[in-house]
NUMI-371878 format. One record per residue (C-alpha): y, z, x; residue in three letters; residue number from 1. Coordinates in Angstrom, 2 decimals. Example, Ala and Ser with C-alpha at 12.3 -4.5 7.8 and 13.67 -1.06 7.14 Angstrom:
BEGIN
SITE        Y        Z        X  marmar  gumi
SITE    -4.50     7.80    12.30     ALA     1
SITE    -1.06     7.14    13.67     SER     2
END
This chain:
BEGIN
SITE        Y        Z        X  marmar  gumi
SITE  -191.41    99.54   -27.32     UNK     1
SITE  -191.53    98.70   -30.83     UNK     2
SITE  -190.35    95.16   -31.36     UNK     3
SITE  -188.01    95.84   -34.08     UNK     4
SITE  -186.59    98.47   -32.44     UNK     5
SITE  -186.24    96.43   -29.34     UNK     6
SITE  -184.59    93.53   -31.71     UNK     7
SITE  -182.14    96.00   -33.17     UNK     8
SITE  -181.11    96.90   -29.50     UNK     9
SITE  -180.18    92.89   -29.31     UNK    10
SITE  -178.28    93.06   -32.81     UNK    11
SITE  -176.37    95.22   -30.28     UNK    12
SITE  -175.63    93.19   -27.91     UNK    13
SITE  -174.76    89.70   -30.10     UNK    14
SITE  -170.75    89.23   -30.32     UNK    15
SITE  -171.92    88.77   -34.14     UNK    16
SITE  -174.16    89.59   -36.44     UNK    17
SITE  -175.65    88.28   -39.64     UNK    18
SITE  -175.59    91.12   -42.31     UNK    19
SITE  -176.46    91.18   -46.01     UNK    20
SITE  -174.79    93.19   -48.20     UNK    21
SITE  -175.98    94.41   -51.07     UNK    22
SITE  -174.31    96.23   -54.33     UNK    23
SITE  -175.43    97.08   -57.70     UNK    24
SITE  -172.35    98.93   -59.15     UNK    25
SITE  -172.46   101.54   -62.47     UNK    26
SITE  -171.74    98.48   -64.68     UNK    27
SITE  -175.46    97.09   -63.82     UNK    28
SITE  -174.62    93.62   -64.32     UNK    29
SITE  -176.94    92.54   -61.42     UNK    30
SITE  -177.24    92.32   -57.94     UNK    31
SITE  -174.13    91.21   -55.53     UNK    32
SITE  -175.30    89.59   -52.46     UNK    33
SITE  -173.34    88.46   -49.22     UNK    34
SITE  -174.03    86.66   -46.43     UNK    35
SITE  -171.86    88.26   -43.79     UNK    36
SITE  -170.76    87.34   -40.14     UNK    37
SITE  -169.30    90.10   -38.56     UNK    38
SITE  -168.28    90.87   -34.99     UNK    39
SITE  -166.76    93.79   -33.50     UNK    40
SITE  -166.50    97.41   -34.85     UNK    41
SITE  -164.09    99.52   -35.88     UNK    42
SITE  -160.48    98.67   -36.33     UNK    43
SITE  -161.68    95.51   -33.84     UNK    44
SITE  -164.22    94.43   -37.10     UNK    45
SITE  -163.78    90.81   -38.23     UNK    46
SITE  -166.06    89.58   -40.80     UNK    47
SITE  -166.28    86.13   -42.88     UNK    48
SITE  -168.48    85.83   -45.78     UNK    49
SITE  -170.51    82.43   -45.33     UNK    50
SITE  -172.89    83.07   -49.07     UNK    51
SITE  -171.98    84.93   -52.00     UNK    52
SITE  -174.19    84.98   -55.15     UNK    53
SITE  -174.39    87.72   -58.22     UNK    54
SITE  -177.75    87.78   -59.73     UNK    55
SITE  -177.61    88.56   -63.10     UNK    56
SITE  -180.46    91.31   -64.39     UNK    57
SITE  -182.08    90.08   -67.06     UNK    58
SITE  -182.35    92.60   -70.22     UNK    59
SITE  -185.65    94.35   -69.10     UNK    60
SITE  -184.47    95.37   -66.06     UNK    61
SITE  -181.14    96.55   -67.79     UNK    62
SITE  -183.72    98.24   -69.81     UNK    63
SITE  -185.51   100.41   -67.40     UNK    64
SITE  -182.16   101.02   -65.27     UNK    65
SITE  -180.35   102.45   -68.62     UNK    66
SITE  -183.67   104.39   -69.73     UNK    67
SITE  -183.05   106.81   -66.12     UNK    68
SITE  -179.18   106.22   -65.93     UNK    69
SITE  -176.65   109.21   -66.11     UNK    70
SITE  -178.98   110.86   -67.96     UNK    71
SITE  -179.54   114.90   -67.47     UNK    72
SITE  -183.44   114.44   -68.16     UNK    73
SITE  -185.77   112.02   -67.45     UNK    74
SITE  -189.50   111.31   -67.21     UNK    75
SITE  -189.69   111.89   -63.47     UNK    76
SITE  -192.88   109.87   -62.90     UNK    77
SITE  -190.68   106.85   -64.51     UNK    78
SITE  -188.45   107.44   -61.52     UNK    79
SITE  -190.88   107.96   -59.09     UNK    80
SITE  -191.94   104.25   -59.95     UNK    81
SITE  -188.92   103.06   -60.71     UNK    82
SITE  -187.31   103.43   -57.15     UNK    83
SITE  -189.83   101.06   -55.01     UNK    84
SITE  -189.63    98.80   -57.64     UNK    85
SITE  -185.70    98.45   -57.92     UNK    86
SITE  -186.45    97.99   -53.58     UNK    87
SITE  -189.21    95.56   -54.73     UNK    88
SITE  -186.88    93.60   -56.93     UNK    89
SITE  -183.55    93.52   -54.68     UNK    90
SITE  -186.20    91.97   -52.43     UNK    91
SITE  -187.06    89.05   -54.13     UNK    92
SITE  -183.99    88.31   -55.58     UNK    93
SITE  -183.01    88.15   -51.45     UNK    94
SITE  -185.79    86.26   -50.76     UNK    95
SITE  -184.80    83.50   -53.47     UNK    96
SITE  -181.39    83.13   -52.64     UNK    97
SITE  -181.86    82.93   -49.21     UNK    98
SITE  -184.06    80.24   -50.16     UNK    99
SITE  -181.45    78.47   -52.63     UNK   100
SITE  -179.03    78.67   -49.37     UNK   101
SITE  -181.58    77.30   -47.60     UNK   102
SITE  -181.05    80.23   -44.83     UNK   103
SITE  -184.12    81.14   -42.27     UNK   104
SITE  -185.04    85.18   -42.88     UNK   105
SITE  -185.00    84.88   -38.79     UNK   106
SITE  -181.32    84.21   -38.59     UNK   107
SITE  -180.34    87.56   -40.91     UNK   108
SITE  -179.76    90.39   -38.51     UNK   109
SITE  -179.53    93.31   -41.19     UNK   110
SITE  -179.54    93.97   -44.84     UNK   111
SITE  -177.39    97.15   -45.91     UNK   112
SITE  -178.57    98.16   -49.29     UNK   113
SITE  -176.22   100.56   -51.40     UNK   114
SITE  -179.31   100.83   -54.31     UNK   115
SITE  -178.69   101.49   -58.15     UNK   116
SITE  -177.01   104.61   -58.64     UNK   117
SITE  -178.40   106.45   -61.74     UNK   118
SITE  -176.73   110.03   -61.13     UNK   119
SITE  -173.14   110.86   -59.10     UNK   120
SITE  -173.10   114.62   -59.26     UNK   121
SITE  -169.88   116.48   -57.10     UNK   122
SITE  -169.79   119.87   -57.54     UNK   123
SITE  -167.29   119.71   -60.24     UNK   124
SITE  -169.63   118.42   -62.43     UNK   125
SITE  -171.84   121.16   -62.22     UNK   126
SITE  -172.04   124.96   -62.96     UNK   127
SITE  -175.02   125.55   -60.25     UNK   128
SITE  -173.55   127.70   -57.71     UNK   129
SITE  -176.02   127.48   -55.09     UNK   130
SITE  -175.78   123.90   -54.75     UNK   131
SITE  -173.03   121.57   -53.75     UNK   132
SITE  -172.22   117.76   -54.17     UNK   133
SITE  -175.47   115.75   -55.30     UNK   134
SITE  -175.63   111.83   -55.56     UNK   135
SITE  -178.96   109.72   -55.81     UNK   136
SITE  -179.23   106.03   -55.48     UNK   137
SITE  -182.43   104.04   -56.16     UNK   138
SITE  -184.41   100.86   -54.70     UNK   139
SITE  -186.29   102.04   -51.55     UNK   140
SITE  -185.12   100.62   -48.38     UNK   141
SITE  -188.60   100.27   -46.96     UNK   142
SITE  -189.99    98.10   -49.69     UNK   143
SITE  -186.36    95.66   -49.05     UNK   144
SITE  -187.46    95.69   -45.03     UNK   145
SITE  -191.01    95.12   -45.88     UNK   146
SITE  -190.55    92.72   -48.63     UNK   147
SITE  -188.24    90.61   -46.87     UNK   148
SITE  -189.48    91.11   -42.70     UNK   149
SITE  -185.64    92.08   -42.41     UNK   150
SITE  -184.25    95.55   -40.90     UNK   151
SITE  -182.41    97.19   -43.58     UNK   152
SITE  -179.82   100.06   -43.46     UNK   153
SITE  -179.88   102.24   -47.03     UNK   154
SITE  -178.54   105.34   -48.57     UNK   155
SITE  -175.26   105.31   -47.28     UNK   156
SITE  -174.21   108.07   -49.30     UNK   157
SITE  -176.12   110.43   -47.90     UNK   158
SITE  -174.69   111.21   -44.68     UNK   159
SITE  -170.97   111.38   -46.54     UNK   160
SITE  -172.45   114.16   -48.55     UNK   161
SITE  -173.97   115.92   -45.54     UNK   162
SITE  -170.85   116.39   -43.96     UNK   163
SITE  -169.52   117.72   -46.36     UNK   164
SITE  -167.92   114.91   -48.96     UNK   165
SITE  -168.87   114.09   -52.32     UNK   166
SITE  -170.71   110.65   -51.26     UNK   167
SITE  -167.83   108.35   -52.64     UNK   168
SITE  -166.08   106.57   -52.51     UNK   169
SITE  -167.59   105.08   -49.14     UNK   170
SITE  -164.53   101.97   -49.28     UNK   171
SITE  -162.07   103.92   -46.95     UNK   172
SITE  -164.34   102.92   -44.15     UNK   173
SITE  -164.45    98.98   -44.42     UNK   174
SITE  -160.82    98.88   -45.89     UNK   175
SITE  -159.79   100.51   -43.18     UNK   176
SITE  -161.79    98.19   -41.19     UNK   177
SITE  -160.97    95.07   -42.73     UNK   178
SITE  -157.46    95.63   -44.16     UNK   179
SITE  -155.24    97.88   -41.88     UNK   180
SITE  -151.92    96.21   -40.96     UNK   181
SITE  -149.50    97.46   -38.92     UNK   182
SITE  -146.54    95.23   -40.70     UNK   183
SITE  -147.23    96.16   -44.18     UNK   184
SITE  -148.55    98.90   -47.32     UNK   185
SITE  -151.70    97.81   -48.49     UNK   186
SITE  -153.38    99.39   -51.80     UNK   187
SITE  -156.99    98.09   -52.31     UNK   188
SITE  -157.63    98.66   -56.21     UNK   189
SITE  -161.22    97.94   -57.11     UNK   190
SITE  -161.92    98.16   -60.80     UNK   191
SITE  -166.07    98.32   -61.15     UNK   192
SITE  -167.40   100.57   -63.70     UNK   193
SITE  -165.13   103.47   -62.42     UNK   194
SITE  -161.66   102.73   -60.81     UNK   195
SITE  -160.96   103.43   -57.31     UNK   196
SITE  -158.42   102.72   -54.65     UNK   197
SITE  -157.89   103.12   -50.69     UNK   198
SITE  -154.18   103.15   -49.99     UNK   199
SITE  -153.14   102.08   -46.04     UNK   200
SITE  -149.92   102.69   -44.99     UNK   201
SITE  -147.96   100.73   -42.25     UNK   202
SITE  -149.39   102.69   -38.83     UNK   203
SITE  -152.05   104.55   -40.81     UNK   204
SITE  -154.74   106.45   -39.18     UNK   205
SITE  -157.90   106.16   -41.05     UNK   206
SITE  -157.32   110.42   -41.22     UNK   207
SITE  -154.03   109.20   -42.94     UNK   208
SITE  -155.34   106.87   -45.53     UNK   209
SITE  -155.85   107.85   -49.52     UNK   210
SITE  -158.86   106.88   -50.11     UNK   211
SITE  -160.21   108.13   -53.95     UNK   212
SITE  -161.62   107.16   -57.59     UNK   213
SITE  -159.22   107.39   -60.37     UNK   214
SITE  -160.90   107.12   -63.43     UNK   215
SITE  -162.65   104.89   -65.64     UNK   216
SITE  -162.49   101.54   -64.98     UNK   217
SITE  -164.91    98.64   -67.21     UNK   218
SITE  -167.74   101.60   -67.34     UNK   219
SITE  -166.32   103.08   -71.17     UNK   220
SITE  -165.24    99.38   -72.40     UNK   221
SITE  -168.54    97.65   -71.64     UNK   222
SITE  -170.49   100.52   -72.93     UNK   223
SITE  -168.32   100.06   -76.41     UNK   224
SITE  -168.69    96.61   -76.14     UNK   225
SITE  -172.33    96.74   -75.46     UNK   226
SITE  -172.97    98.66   -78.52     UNK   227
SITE  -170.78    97.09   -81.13     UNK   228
SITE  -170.27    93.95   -80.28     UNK   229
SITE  -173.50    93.38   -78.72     UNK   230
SITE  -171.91    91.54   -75.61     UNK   231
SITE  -171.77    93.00   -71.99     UNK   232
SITE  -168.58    92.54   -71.34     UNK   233
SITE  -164.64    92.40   -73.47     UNK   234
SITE  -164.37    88.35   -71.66     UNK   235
SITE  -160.61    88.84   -69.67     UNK   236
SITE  -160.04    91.25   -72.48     UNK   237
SITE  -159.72    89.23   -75.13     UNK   238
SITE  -161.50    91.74   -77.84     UNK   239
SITE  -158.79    94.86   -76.56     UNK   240
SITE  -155.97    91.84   -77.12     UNK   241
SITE  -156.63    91.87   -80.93     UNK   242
SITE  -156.13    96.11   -81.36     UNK   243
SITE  -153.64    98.16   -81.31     UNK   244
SITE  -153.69   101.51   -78.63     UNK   245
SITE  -154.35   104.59   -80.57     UNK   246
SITE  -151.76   107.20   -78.87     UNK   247
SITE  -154.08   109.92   -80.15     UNK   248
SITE  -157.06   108.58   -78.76     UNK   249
SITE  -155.26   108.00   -75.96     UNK   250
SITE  -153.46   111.23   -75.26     UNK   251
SITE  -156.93   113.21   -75.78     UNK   252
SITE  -158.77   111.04   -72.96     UNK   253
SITE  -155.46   111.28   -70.77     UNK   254
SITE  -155.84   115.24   -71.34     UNK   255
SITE  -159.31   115.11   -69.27     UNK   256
SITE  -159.14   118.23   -66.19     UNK   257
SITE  -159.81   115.23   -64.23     UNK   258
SITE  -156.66   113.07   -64.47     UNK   259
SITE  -155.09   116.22   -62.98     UNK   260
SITE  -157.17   117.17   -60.16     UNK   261
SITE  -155.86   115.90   -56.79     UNK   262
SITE  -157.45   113.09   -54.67     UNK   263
SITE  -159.67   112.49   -53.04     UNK   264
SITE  -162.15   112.89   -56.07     UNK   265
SITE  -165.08   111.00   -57.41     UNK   266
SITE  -166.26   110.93   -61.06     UNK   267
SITE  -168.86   108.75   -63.22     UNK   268
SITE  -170.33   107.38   -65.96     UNK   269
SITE  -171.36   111.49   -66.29     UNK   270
SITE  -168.40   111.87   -67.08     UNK   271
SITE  -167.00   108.56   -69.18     UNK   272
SITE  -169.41   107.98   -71.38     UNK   273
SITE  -169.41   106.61   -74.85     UNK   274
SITE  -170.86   110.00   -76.15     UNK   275
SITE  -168.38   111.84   -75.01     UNK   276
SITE  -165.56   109.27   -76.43     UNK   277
SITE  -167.86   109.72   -79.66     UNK   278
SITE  -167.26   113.09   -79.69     UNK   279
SITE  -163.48   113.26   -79.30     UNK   280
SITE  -163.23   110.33   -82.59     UNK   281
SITE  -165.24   112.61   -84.33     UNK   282
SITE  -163.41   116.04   -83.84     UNK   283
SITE  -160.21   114.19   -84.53     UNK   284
SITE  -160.88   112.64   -87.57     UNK   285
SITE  -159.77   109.32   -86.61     UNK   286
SITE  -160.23   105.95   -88.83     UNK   287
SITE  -159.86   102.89   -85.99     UNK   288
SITE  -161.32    99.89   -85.75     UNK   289
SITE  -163.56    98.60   -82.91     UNK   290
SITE  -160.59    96.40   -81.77     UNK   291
SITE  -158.05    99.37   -81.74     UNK   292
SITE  -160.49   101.77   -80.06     UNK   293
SITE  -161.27    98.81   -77.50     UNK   294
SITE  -157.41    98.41   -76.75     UNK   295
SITE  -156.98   102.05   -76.23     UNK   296
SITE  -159.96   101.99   -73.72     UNK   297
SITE  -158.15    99.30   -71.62     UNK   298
SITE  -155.07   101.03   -72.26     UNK   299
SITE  -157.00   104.10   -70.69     UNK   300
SITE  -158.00   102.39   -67.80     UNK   301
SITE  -154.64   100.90   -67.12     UNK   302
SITE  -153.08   104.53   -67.43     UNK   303
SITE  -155.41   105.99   -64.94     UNK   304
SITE  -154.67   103.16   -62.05     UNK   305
SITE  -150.99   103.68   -62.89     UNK   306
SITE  -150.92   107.60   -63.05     UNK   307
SITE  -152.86   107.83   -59.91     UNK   308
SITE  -150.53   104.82   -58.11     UNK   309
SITE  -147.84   106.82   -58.81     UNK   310
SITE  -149.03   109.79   -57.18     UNK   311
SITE  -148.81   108.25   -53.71     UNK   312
SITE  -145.67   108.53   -51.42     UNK   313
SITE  -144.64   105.25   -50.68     UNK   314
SITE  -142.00   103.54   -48.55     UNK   315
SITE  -140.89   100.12   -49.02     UNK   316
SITE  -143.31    97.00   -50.90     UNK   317
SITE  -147.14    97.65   -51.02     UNK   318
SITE  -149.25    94.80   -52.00     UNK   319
SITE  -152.01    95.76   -54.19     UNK   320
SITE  -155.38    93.92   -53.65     UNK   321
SITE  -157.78    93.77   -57.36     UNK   322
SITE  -160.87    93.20   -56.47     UNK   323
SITE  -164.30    94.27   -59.30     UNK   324
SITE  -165.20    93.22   -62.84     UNK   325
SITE  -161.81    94.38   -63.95     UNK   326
SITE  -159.92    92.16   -61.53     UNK   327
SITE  -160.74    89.47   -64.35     UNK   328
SITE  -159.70    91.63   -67.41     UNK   329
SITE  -156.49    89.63   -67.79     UNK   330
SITE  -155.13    92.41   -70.73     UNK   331
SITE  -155.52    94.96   -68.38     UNK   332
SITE  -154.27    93.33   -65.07     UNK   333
SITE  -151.11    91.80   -67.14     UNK   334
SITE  -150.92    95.93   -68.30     UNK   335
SITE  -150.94    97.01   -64.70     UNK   336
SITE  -148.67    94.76   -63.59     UNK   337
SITE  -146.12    96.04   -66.54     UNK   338
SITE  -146.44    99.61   -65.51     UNK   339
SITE  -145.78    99.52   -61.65     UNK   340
SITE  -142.49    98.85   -60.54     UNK   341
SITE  -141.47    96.27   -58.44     UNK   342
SITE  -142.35    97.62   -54.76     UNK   343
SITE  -145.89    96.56   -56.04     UNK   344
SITE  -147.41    93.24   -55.89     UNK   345
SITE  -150.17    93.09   -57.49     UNK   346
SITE  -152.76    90.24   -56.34     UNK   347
SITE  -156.66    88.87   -56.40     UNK   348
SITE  -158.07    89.70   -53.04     UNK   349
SITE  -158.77    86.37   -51.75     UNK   350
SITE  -159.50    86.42   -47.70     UNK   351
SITE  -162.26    84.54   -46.01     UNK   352
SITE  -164.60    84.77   -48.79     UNK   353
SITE  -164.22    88.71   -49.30     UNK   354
SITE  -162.49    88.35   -53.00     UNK   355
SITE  -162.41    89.90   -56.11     UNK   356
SITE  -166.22    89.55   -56.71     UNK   357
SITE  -167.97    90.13   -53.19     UNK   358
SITE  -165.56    92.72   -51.67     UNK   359
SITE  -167.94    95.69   -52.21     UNK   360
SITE  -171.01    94.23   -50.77     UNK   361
SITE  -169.23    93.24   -47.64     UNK   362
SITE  -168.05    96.55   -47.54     UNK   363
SITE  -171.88    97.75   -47.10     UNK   364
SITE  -172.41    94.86   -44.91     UNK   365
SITE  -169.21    96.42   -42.51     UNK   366
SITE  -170.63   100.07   -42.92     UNK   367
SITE  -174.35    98.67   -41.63     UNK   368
SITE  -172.56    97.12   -38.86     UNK   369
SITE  -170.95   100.33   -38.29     UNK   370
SITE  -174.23   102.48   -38.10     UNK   371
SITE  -175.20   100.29   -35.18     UNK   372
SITE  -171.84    99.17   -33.54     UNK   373
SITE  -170.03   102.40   -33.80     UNK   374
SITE  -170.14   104.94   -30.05     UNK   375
SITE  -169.46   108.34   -31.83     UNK   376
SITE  -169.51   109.99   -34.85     UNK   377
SITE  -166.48   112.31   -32.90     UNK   378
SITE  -164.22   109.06   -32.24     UNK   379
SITE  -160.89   107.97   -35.26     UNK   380
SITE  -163.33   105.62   -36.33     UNK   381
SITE  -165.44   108.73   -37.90     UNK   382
SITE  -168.52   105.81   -37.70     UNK   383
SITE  -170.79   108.64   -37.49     UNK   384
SITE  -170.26   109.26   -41.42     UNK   385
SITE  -170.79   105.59   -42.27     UNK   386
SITE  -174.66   105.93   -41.26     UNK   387
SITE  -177.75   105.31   -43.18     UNK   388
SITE  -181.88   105.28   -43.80     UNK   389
SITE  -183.14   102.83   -41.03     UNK   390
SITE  -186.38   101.00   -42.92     UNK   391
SITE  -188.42    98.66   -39.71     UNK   392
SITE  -190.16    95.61   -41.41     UNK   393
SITE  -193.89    95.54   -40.87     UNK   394
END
């Protein structure tokens, strides 16, 4: 028998595993990276982050990410090479803080890599009749495995898409997981570079749960930010705090087909992109500032969470967890908290080192555990859609 496949029939067996999650969201600020003990599976899952660490990128890897990102054409030998070296890179950067924590590769069980997405594609985006919902994430799991001797789990989305979803969001799974509770409503709102939320109802089955994105959340401000005021991000939203919302503006990005569409739904940077807010200033003729256009951008974002909130049939309080960049947007979180009414409490996520910053690599770290914990894909737990690429070290 092949050793590693004889040591990932004793990952089995341990009442807990070691896992490393992994996530590189749409705002490519760098790489998130957990150190996760997790026992269990299913609605029995328990899981306590020991490590958490965001590496920044540095600009040339920014660089090369942006030159392939969201983009409808591309040199394709670029991203040919690009994708083992993203794997190559995610890596080291494991390698070195593993080292930092002064953690033995030995005592990791798994890695579960989500990759760089450069292109979310769901059928509504396209006009291609033969073909149906497309996603593609980059950074090989092999080289990660290789690189690091450690058995990594990779392209989650895949198997989402395969039977038959649009390969996001993936958070239903390990919210469910992780936050199901029988007493109380529990909204999960994670603001990355798009917006989306899982909402659990008291006694909800995971087939009962909303689970969806909603919009943009920091992926339209940083990209305006990026460009004009050469930072990466508006810092808690200080830069929005100094304009004034644009109700124009505003109205015209509210009018998008998507606001309207029911959930579940996934969208993009594809989608909310600074050329296409370009393109509505210019066809409208309108004279703002950076400032004002920044405010109606967080504005934007706010109005999406809220719209979308408002959609759901609730019944008594629901606390609502932030967790993401925009959890530390303080202009939009004070906004949020101004449009909901008071059934909802709106909170950090803050529980056993899963918070506002390292929520969406455990989440990867509870769907690996899932792809090798889980008995059937037929079961409530639906584990068989939470399974991914198995890369064996060397």
């Amino acid at each position: 028998m092949n050793p590693h496949i004889e040591k990932l029939y004793k990952i089995t067996t341990k009442q807990h595993r070691t896992i490393i999650g992994l996530m590189s969201g749409t705002s490519l600020d760098g790489l998130d990276i957990a150190v996760c003990e997790v026992s269990g599976a299913g609605l029995q899952t328990q899981c306590k982050v020991t490590h958490f660490a965001t590496v920044d990128y540095d600009d040339a890897t920014k660089e090369k990410i942006l030159s392939v990102f969201s983009k409808d054409n591309v040199d394709l030998k670029y991203l040919t090479l690009l994708n083992p070296w993203i794997g190559t890179l995610h890596a080291r950067l494991i390698n070195e803080q593993l080292s930092k924590w002064q953690i033995n590769h030995k005592n990791i069980d798994l890695i579960a890599s989500h990759g760089q997405t450069i292109y979310h594609c769901p059928s509504s985006f396209h006009n291609i009749t033969e073909f149906k919902n497309g996603t593609l994430q980059i950074g090989d799991g092999d080289h990660i495995a290789v690189e690091t001797g450690i058995i990594t789990i990779s392209d989650f989305r895949q198997k989402h898409i395969a039977a038959g979803f649009e390969g996001a969001p993936l958070a239903q799974y390990g919210d469910y997981y992780l936050f199901a509770d029988q007493q109380k409503n529990t909204l999960l709102l994670n603001i990355g570079g798009i917006a989306n939320f899982t909402f659990i109802g008291k006694n909800h089955s995971i087939n009962d749960i909303i689970c969806s994105d909603i919009g943009p959340g920091n992926t339209l401000m940083d990209q305006y930010v990026r460009r004009h005021f050469n930072l990466n991000f508006d810092q808690n939203g200080e830069l929005a705090s100094k304009g004034v919302v644009s109700k124009e503006l505003l109205s015209a990005l509210m009018s998008l087909d998507f606001v309207e569409q029911p959930m579940p739904k996934t969208t993009g940077p594809e989608l909310f992109n600074i050329d296409f807010l370009d393109s509505i200033i210019y066809d409208k003729k309108l004279q703002l500032s950076h400032y004002d256009i920044l405010a109606t951008l967080n504005e934007l974002t706010a109005c999406c969470i809220v719209t979308h909130i408002n959609k759901i049939e609730t019944s008594g309080k629901v606390e609502v967890l932030l967790s993401g960049g925009g959890a530390h947007n303080v202009t939009l979180t004070n906004k949020l908290k101004d449009k909901l009414t008071n059934n909802f409490e709106v909170v950090k996520l803050d529980n056993d080192g899963i918070n506002t910053d390292s929520k969406e690599a455990v989440l990867f770290a509870v769907l690996a555990n899932e792809c090798v914990m889980s008995k059937s894909a037929d079961e409530d737990t639906q584990g068989g859609l939470t399974m991914g690429k198995l890369s064996l070290p060397l």
